[in-house]
N, CA, C and O atoms as a printed pandas DataFrame, in Angstrom:
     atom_number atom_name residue_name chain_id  residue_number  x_coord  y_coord  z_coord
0              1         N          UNK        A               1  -16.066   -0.390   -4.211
1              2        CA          UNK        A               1  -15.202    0.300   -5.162
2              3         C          UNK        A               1  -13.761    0.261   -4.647
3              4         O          UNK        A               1  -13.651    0.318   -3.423
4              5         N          UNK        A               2  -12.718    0.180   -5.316
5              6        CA          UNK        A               2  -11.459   -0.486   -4.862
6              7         C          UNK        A               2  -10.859    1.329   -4.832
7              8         O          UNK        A               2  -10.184    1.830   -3.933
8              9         N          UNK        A               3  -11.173    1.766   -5.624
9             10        CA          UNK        A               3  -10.431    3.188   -5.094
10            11         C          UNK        A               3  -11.020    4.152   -4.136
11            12         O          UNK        A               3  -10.462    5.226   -3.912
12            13         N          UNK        A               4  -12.331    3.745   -3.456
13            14        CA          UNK        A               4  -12.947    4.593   -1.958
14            15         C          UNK        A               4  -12.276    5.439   -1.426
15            16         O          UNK        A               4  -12.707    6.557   -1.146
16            17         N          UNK        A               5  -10.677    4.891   -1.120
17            18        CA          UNK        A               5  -10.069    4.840    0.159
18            19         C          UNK        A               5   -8.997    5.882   -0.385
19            20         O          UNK        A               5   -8.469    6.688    0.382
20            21         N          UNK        A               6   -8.773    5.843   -1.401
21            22        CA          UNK        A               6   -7.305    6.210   -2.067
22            23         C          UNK        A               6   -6.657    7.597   -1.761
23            24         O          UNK        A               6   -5.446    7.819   -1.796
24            25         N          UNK        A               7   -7.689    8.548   -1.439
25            26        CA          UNK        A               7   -7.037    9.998   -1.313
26            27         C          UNK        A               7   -6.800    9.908    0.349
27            28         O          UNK        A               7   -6.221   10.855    0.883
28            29         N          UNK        A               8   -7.227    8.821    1.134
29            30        CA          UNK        A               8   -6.915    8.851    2.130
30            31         C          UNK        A               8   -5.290    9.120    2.613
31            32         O          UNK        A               8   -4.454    8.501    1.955
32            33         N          UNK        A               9   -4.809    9.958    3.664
33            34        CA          UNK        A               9   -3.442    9.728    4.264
34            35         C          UNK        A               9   -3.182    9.794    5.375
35            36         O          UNK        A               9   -3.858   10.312    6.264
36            37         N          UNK        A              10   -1.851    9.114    5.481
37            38        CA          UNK        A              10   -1.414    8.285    6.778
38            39         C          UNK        A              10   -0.096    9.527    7.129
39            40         O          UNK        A              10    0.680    9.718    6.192
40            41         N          UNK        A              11    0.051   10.020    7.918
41            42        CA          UNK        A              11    0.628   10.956    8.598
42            43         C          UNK        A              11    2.599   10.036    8.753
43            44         O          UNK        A              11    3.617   10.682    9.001
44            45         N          UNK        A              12    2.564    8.747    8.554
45            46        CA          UNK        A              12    4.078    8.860    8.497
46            47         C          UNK        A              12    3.858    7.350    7.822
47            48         O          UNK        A              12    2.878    6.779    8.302
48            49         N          UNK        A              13    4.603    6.558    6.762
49            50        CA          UNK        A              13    4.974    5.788    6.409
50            51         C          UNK        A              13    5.629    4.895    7.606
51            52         O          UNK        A              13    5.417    5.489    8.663
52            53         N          UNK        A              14    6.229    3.883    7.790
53            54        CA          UNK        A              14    7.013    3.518    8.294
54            55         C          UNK        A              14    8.158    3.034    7.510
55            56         O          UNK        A              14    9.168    2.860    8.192
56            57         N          UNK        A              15    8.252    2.811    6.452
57            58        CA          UNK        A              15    9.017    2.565    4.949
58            59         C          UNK        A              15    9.721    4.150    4.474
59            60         O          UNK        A              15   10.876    4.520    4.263
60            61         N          UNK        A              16    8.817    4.608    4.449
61            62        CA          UNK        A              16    9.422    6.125    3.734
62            63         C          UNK        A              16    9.633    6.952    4.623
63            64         O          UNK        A              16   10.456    7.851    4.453
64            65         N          UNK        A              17    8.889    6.808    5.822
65            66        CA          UNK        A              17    9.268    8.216    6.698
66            67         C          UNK        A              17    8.420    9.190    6.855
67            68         O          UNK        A              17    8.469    9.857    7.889
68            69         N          UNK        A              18    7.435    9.475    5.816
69            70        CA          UNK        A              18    6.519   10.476    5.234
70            71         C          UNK        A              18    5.085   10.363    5.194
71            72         O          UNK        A              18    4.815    9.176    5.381
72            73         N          UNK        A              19    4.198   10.941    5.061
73            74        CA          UNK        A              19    2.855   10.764    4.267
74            75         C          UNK        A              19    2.975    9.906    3.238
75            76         O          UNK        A              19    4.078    9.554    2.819
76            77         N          UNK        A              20    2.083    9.578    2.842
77            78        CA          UNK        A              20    1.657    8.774    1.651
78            79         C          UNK        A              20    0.268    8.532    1.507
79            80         O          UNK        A              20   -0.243    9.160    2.434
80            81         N          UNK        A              21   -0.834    7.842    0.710
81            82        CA          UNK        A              21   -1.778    8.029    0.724
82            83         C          UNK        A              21   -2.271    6.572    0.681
83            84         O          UNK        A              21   -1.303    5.814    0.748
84            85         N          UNK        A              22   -4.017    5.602    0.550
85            86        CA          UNK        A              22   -3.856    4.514    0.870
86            87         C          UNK        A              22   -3.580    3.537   -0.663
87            88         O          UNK        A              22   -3.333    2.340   -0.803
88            89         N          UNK        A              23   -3.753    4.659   -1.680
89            90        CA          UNK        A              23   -3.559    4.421   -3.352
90            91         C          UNK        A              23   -2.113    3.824   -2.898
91            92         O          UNK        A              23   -1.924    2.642   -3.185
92            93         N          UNK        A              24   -0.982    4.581   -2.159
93            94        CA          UNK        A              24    0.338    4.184   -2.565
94            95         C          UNK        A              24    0.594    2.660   -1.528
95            96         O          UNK        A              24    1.589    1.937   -1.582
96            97         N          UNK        A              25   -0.571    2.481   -0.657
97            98        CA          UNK        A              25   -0.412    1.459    0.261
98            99         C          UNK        A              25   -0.449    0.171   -0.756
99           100         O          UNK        A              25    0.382   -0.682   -1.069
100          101         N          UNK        A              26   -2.106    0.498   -1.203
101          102        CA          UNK        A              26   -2.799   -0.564   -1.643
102          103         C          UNK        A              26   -2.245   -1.193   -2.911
103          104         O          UNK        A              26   -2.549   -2.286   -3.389
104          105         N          UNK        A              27   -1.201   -0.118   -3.457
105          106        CA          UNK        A              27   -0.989   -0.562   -4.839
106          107         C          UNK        A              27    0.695   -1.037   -4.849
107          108         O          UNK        A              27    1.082   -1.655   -5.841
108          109         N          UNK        A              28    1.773   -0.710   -3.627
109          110        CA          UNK        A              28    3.439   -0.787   -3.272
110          111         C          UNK        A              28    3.635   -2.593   -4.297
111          112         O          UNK        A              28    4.247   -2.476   -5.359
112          113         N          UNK        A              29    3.471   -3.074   -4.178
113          114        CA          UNK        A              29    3.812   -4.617   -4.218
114          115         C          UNK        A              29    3.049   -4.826   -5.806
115          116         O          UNK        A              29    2.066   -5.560   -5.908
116          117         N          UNK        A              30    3.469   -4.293   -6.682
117          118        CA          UNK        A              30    3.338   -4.806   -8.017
118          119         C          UNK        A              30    2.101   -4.621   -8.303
119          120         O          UNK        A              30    1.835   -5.440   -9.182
120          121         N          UNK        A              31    0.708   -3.678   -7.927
121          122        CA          UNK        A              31   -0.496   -3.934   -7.723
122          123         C          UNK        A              31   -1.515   -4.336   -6.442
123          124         O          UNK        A              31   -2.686   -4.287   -6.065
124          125         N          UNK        A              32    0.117   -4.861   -5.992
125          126        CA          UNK        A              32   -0.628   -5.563   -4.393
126          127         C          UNK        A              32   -0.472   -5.044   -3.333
127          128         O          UNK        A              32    0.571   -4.391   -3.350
128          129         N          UNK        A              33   -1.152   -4.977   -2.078
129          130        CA          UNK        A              33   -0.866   -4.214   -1.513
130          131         C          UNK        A              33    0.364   -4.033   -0.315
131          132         O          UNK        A              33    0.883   -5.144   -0.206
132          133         N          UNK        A              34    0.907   -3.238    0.451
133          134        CA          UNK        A              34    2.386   -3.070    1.020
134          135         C          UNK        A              34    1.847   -4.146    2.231
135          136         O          UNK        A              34    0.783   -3.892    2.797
136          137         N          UNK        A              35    2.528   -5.197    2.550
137          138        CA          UNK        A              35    1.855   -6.123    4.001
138          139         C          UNK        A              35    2.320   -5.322    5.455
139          140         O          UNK        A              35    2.626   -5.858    6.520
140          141         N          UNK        A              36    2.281   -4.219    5.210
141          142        CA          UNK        A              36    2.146   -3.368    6.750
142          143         C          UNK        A              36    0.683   -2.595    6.467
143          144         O          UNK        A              36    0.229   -1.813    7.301
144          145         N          UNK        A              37    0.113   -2.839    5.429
145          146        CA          UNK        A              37   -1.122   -2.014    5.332
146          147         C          UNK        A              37   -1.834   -1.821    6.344
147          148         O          UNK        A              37   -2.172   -0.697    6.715
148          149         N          UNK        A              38   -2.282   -3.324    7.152
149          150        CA          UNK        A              38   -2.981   -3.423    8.452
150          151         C          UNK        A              38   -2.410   -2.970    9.248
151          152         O          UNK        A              38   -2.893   -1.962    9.763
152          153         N          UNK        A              39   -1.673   -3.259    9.529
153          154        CA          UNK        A              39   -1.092   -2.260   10.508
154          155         C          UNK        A              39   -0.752   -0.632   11.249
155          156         O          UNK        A              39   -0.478   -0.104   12.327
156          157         N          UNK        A              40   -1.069   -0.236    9.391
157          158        CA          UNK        A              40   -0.906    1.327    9.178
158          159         C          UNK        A              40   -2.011    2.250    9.398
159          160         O          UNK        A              40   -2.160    3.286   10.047
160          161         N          UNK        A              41   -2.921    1.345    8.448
161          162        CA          UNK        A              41   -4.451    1.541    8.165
162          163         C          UNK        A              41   -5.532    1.576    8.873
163          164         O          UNK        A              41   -6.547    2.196    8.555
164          165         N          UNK        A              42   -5.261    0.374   10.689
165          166        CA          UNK        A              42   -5.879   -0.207   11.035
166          167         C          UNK        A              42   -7.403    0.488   11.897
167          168         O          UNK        A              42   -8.508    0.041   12.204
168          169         N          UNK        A              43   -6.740    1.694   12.025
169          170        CA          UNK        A              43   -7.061    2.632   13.036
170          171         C          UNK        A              43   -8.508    3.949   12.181
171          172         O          UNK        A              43   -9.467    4.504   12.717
172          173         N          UNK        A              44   -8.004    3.991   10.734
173          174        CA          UNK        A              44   -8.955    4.774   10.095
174          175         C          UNK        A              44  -10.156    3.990    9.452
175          176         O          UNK        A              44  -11.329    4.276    9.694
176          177         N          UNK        A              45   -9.809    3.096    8.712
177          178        CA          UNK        A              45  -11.581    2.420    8.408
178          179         C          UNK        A              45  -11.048    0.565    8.369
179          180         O          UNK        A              45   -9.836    0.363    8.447
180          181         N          UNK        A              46  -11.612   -0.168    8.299
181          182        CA          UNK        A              46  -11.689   -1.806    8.422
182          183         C          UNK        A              46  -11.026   -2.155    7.059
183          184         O          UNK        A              46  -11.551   -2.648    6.060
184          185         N          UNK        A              47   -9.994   -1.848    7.231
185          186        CA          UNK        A              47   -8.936   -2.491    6.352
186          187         C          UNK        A              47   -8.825   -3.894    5.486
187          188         O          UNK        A              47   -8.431   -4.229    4.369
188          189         N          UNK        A              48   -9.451   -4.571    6.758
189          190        CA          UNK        A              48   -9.309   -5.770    6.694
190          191         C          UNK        A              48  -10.736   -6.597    5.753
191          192         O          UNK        A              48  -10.661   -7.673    5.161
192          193         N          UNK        A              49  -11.779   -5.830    5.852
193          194        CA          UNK        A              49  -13.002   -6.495    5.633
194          195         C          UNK        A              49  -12.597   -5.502    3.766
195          196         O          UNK        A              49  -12.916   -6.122    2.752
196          197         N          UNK        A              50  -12.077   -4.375    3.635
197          198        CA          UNK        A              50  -11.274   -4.139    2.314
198          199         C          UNK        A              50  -10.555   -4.948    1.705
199          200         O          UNK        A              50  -10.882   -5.435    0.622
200          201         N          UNK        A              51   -9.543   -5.192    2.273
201          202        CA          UNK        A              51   -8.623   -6.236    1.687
202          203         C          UNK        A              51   -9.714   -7.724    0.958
203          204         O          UNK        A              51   -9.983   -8.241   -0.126
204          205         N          UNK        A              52   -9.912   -7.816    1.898
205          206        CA          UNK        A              52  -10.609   -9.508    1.948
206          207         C          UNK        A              52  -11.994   -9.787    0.600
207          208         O          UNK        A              52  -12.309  -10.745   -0.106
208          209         N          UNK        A              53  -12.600   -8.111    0.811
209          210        CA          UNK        A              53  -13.528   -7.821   -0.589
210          211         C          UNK        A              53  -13.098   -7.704   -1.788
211          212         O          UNK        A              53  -13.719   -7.988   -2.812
212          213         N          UNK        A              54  -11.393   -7.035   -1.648
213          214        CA          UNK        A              54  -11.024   -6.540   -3.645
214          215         C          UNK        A              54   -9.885   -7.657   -3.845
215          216         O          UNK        A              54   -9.640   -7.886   -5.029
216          217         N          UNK        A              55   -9.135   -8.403   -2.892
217          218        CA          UNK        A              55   -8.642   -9.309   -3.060
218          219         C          UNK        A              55   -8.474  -10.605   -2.838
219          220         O          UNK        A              55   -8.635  -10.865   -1.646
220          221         N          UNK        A              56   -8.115  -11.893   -3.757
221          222        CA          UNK        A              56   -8.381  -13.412   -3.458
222          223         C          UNK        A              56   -7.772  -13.688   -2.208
223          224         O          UNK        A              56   -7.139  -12.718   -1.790
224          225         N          UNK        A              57   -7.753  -14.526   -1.587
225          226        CA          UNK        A              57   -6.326  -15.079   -0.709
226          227         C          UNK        A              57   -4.907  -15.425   -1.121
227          228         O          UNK        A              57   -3.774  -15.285   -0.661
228          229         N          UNK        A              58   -5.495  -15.949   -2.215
229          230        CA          UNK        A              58   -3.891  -15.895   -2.899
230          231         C          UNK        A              58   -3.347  -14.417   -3.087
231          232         O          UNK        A              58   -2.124  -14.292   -3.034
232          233         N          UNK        A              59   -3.796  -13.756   -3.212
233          234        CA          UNK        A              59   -3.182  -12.497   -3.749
234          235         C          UNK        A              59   -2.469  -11.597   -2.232
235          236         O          UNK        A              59   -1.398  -10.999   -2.120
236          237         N          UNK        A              60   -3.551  -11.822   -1.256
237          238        CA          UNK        A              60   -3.176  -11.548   -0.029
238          239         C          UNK        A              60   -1.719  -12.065    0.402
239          240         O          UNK        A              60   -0.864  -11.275    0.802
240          241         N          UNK        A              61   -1.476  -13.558    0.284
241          242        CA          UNK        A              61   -0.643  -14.360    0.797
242          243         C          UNK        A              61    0.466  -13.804   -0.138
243          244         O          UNK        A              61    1.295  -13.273    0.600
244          245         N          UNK        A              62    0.713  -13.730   -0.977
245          246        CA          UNK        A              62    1.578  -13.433   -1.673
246          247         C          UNK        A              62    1.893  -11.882   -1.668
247          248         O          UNK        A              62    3.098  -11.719   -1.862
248          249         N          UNK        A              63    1.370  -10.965   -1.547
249          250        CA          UNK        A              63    1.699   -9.664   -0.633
250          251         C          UNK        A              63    2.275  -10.228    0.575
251          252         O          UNK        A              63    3.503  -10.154    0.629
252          253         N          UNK        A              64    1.766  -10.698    1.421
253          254        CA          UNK        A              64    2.197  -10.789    2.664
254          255         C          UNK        A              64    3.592  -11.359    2.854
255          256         O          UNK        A              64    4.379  -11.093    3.762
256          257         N          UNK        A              65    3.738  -12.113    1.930
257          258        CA          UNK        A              65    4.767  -13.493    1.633
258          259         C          UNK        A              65    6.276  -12.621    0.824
259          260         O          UNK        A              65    7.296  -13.278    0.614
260          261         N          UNK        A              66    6.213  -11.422    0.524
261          262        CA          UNK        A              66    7.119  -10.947   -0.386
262          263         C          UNK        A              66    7.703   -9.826    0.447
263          264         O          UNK        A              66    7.001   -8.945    0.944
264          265         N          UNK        A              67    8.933   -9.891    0.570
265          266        CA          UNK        A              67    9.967   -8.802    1.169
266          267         C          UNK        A              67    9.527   -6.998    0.587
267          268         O          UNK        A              67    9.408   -6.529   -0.545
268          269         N          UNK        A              68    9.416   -6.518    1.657
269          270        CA          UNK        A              68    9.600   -5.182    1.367
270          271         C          UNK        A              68   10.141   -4.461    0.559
271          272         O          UNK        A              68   11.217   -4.059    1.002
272          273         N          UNK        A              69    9.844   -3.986   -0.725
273          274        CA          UNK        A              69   11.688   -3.184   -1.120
274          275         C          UNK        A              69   11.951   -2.206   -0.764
275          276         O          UNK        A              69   11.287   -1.441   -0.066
276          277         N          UNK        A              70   13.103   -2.069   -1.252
277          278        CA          UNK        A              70   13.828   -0.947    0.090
278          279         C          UNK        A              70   13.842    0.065   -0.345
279          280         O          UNK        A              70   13.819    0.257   -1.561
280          281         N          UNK        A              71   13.878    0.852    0.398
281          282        CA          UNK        A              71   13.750    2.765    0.242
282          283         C          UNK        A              71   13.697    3.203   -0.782
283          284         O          UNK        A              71   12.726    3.736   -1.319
284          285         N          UNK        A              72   15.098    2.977   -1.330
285          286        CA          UNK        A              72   15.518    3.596   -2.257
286          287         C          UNK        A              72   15.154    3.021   -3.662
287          288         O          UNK        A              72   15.256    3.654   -4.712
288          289         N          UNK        A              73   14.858    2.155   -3.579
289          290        CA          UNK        A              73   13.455    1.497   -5.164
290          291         C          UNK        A              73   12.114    2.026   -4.934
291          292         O          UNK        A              73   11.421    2.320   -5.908
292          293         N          UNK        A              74   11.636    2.191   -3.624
293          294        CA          UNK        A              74   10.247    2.516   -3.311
294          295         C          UNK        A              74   10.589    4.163   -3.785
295          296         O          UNK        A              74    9.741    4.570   -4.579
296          297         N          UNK        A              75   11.436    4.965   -3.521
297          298        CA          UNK        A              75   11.548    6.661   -3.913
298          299         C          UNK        A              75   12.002    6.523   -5.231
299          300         O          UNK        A              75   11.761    7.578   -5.818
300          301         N          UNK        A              76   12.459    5.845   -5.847
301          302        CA          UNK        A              76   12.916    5.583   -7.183
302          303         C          UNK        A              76   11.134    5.182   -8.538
303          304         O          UNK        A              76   10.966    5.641   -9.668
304          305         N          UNK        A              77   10.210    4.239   -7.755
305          306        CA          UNK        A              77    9.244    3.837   -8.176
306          307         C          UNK        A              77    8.598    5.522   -8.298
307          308         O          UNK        A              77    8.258    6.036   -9.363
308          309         N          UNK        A              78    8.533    6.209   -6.917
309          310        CA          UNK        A              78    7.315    7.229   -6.720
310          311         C          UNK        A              78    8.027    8.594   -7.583
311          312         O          UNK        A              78    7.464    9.688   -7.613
312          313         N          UNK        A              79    8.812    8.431   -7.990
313          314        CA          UNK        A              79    9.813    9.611   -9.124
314          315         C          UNK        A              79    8.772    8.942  -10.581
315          316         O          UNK        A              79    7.841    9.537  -11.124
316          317         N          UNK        A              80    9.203    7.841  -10.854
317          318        CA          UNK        A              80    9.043    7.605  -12.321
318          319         C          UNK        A              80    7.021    7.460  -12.055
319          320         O          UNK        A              80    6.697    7.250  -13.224
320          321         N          UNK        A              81    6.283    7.461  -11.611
321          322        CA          UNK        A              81    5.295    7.355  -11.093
322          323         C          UNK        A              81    4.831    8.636  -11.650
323          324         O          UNK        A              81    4.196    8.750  -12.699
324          325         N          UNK        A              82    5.250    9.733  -10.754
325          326        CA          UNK        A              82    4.948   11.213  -10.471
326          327         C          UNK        A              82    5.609   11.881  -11.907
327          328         O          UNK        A              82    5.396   13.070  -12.147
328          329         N          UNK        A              83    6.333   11.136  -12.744
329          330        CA          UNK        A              83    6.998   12.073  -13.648
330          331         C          UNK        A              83    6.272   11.316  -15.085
331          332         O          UNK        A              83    6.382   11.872  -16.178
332          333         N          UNK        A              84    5.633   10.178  -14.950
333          334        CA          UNK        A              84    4.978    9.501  -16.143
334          335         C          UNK        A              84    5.339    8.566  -16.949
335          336         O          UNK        A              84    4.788    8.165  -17.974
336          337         N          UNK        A              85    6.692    8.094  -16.227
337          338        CA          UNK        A              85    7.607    6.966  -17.044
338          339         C          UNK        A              85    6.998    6.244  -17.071
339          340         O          UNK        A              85    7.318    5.186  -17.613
């Protein structure tokens, strides 16, 4: 099930600074997931054998392959998100 994980949270972003949960990991990149996920994630359940089950390789590579956006679009996204735009 691709949402298992989702109420899970990570005690500091490295992007935001903050909490966040693994819904806001898995989903940062248009649907796809943020490519620090492993990194973030790595430590609470097998991230990796997740990833590799709900997504192709292409889809991976292309998360991985795409620049971060920056702060202030990522707090801009989680406003219109949280407010229903």
């Amino acid at each position: 099930m691709l949402e298992q994980y989702d109420s899970l949270v990570h005690w500091r972003c490295r992007q935001l600074g903050g909490e966040v949960t693994f819904r806001y990991c898995r989903r940062l990149l248009e649907g796809l997931p943020c490519s620090r996920v492993v990194a973030c994630w790595h430590s609470e359940f097998d991230v990796g054998a997740f990833l590799q089950s709900h997504y192709d390789p292409d889809q991976l590579k292309a998360a991985w392959n795409q620049p971060a956006p920056e702060k202030l679009v990522q707090l801009s996204e989680l406003v219109k998100r949280a407010t229903g735009e």
